[in-house]
C-alpha positions as a Markdown table, in Angstrom:
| # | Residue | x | y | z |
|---|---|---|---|---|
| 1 | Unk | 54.2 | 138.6 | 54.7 |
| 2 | Unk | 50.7 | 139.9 | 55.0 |
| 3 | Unk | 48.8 | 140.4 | 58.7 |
| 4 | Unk | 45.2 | 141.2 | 57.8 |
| 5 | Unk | 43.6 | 142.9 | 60.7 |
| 6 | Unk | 40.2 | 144.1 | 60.2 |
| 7 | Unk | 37.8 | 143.9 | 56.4 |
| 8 | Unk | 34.8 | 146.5 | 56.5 |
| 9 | Unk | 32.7 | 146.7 | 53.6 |
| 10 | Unk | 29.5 | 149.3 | 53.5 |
| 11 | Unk | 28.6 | 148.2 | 49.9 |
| 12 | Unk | 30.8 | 150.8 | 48.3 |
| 13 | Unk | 34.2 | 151.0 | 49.7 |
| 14 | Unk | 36.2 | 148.0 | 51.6 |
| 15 | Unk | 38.6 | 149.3 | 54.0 |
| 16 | Unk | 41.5 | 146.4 | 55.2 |
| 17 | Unk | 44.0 | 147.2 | 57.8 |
| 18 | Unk | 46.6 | 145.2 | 57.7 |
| 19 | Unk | 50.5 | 144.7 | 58.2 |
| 20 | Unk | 52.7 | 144.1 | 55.7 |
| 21 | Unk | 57.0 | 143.5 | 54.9 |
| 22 | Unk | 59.5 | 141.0 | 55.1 |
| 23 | Unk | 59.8 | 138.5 | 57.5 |
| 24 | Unk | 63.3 | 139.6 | 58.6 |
| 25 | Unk | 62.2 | 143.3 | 59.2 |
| 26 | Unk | 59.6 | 145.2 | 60.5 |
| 27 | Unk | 56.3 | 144.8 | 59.7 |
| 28 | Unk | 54.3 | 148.2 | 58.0 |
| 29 | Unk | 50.8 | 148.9 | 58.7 |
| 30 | Unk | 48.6 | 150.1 | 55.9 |
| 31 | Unk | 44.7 | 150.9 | 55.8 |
| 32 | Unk | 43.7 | 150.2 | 52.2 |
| 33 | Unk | 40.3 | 151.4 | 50.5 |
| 34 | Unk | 39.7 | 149.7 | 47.5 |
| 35 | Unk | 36.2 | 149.9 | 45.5 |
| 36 | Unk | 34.1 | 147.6 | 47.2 |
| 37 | Unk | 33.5 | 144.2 | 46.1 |
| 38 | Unk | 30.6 | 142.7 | 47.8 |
| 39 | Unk | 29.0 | 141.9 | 45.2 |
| 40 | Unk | 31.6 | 139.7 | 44.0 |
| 41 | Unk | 32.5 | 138.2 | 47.1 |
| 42 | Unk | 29.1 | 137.6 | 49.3 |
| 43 | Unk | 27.8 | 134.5 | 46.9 |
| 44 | Unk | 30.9 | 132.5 | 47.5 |
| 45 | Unk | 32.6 | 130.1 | 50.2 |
| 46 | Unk | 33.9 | 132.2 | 52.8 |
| 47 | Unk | 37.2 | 130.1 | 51.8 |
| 48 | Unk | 37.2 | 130.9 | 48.4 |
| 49 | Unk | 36.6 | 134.9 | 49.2 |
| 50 | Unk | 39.0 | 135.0 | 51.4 |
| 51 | Unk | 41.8 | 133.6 | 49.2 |
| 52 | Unk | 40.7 | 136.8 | 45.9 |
| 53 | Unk | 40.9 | 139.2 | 48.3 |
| 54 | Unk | 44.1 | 138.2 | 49.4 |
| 55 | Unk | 45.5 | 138.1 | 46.3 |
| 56 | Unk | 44.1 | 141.5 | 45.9 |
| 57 | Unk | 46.5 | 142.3 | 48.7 |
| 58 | Unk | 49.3 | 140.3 | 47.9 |
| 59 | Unk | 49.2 | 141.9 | 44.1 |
| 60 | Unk | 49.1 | 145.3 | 45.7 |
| 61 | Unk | 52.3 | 144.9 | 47.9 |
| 62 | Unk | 54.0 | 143.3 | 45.3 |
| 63 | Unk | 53.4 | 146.1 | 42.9 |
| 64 | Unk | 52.6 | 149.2 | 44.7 |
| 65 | Unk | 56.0 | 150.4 | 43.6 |
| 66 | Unk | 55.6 | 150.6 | 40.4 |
| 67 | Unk | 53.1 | 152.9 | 40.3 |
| 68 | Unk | 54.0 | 156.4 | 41.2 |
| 69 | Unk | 50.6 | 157.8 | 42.3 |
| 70 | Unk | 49.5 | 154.4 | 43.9 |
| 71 | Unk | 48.2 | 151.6 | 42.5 |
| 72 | Unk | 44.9 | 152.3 | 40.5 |
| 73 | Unk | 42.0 | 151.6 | 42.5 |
| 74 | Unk | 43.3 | 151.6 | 45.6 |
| 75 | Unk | 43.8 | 154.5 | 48.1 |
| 76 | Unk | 46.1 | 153.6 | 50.7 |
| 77 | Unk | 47.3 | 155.6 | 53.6 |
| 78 | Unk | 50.3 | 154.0 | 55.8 |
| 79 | Unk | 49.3 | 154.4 | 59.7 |
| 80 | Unk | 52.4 | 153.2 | 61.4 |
């Protein structure tokens, strides 16, 4: 389960704060900076930007495991 609570992109970095777990437990929240992707995003629907990035998020939880120093790309800092 993924809460996304604020997007802020300045052209180069796109910080997301968001929640993120199980349903039956409790929720952890993350603030994610990832290279920003503006450029990427801005000349499509709002719909179908919306649904990458949260793939991009989804992928991340679902694999941030696996990567000892952190997924690569992605500096993430967990704030509660």
């Amino acid at each position: 389960m993924i809460t996304v609570h604020s997007v802020q992109d300045d052209g180069v970095d796109l910080v997301v704060v968001l929640d993120a777990g199980r349903p039956d437990s409790q929720l952890q929240r993350w603030e994610l900076t990832l290279p920003s992707v503006e450029s990427d995003l801005a000349p499509m629907p709002l719909d179908d930007a919306a649904l990458i990035l949260r793939a991009n998020l989804e992928e991340w939880w679902d694999t941030r495991d696996q990567f000892p120093d952190g997924m690569p790309g992605v500096v993430e800092r967990r704030i509660a």
